[in-house]
TORZATOR-535525 format. One record per residue (C-alpha): residue number from 0; z, y, x. Coordinates in steps of 0.05 Angstrom, whole numbers. Each point is the difference from the previous one (the first is absolute). Example, Ala and Ser with C-alpha at 12.3 -4.5 7.8 and 13.67 -1.06 7.14 Angstrom:
TORZATOR-535525
<pt><baba>0</baba><c3>156</c3><c2>-90</c2><c1>246</c1></pt>
<pt><baba>1</baba><c3>-13</c3><c2>69</c2><c1>27</c1></pt>
END
This chain:
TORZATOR-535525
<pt><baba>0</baba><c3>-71</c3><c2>319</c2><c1>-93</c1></pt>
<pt><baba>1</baba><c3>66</c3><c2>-30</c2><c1>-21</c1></pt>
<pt><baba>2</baba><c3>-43</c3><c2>-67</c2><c1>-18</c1></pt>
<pt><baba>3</baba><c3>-33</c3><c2>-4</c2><c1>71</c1></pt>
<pt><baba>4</baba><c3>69</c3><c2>6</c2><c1>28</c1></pt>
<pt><baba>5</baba><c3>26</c3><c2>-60</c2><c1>-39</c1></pt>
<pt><baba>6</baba><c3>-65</c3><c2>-37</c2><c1>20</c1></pt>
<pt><baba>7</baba><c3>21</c3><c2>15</c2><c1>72</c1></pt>
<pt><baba>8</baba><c3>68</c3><c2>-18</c2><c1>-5</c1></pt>
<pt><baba>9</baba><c3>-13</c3><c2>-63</c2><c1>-32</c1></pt>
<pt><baba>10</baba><c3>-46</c3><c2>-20</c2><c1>66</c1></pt>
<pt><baba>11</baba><c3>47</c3><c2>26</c2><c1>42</c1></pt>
<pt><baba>12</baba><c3>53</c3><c2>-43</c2><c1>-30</c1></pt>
<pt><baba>13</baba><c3>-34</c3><c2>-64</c2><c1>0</c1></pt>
<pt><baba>14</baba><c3>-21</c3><c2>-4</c2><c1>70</c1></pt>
<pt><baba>15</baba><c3>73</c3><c2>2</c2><c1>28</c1></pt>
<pt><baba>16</baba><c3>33</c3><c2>-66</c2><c1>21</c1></pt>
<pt><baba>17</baba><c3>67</c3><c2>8</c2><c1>-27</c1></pt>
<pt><baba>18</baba><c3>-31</c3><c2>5</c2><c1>-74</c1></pt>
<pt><baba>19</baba><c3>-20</c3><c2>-65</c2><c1>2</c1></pt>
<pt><baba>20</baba><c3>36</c3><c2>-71</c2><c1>17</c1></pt>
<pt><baba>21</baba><c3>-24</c3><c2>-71</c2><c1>-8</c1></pt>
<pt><baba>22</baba><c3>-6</c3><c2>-5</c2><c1>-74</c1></pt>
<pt><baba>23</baba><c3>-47</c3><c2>67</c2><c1>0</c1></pt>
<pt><baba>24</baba><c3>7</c3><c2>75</c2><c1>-11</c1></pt>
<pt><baba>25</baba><c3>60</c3><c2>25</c2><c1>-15</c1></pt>
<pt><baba>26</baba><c3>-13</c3><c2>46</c2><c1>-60</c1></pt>
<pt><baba>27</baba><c3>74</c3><c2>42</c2><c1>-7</c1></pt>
<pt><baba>28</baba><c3>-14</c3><c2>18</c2><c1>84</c1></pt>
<pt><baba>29</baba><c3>-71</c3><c2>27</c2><c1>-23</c1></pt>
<pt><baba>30</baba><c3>34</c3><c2>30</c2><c1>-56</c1></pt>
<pt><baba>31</baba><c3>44</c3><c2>36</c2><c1>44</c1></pt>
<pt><baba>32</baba><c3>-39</c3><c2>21</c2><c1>49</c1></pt>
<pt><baba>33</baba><c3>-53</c3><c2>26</c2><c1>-44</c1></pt>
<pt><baba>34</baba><c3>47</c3><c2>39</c2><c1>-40</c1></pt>
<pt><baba>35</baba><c3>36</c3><c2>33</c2><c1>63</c1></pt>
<pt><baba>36</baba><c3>-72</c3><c2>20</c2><c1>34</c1></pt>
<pt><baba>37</baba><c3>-28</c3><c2>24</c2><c1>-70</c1></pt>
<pt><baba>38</baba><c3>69</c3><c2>33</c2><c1>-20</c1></pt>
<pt><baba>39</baba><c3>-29</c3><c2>15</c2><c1>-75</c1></pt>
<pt><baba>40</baba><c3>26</c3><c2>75</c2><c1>-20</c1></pt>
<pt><baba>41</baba><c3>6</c3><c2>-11</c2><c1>-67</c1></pt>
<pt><baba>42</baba><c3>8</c3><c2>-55</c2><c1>-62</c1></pt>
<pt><baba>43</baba><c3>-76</c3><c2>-5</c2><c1>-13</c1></pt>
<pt><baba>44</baba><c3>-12</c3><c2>-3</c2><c1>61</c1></pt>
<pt><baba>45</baba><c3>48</c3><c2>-63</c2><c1>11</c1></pt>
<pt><baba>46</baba><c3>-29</c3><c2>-29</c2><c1>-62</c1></pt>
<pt><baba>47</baba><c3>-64</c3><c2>8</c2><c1>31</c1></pt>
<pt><baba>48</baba><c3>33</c3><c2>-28</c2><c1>71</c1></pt>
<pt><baba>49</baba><c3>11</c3><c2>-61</c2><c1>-32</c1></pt>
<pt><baba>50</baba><c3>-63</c3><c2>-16</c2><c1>-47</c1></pt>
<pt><baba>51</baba><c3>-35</c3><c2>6</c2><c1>59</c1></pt>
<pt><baba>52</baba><c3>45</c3><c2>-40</c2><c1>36</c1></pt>
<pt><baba>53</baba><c3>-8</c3><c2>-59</c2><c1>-52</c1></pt>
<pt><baba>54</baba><c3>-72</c3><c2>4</c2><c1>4</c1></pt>
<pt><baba>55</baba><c3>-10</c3><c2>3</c2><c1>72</c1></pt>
<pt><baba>56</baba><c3>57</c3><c2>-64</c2><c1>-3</c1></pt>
<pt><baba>57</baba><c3>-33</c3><c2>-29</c2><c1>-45</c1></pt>
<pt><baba>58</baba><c3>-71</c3><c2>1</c2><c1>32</c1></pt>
<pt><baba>59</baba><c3>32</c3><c2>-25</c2><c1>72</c1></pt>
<pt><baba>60</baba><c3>26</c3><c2>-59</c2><c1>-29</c1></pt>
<pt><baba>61</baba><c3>-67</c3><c2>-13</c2><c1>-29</c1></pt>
<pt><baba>62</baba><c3>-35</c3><c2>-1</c2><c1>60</c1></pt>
<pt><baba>63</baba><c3>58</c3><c2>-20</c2><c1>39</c1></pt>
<pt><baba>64</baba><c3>46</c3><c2>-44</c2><c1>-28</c1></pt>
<pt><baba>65</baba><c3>14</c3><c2>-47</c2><c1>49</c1></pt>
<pt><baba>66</baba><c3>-13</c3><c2>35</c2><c1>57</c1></pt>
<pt><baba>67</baba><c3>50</c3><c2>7</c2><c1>59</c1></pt>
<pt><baba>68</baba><c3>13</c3><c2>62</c2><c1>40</c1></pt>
<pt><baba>69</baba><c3>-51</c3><c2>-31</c2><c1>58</c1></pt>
<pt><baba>70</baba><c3>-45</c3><c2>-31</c2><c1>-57</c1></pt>
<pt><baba>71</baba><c3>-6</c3><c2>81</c2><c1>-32</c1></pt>
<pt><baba>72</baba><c3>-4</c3><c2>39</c2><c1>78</c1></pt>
<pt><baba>73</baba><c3>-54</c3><c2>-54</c2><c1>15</c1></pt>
<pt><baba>74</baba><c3>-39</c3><c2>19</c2><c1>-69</c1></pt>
<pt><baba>75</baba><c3>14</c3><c2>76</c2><c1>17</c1></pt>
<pt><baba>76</baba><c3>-21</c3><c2>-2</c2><c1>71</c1></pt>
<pt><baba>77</baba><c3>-79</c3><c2>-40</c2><c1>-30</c1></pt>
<pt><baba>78</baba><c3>-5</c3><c2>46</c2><c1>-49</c1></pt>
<pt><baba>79</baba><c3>21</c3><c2>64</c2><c1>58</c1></pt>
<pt><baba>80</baba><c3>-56</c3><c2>-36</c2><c1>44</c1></pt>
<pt><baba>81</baba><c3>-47</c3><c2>-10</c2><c1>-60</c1></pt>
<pt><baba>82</baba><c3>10</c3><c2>80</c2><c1>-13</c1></pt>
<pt><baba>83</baba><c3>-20</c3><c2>21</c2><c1>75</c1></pt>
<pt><baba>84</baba><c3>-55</c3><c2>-44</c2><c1>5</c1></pt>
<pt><baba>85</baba><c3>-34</c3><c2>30</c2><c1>-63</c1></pt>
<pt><baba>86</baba><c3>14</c3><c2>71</c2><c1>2</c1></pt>
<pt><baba>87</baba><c3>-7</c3><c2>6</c2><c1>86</c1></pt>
<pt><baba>88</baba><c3>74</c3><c2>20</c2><c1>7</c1></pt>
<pt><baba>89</baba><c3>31</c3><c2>-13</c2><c1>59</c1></pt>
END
């Protein structure tokens, strides 16, 4: 469960404006706003917190690198679209 919530904090995180400027994502304002929604109870569980948090880093930059805050909502918003469209969710 406590994995799912970092996964959830992480998107949470990265669609807000203020963690991003014109160079890209911010990552200490992720960081931060990850760690105060997730609020790990105990040291594994912040060890945990933040492998996961280099991973999931680590695989936005892949795919986003030079993306800008309207360049990644854009991409969010197709793939949103995509999602409805082949699973009938409205």
């Amino acid at each position: 469960m406590f994995d799912l919530a970092v996964v959830e904090a992480f998107n949470n995180a990265v669609v807000r404006s203020e963690n991003w400027d014109k160079n890209g994502i911010i990552w200490n304002f992720i960081d931060s706003d990850m760690y105060m929604e997730v609020k790990p109870a105990t040291k594994a569980q912040e060890d945990q917190f933040y492998r996961m948090f280099d991973d999931l880093a680590d695989m936005h930059e892949k795919h986003h690198a030079n993306a800008t805050y309207t360049d990644y909502m854009a991409y969010q918003s197709k793939v949103e679209k995509e999602y409805k469209e082949l699973f009938g969710v409205n």
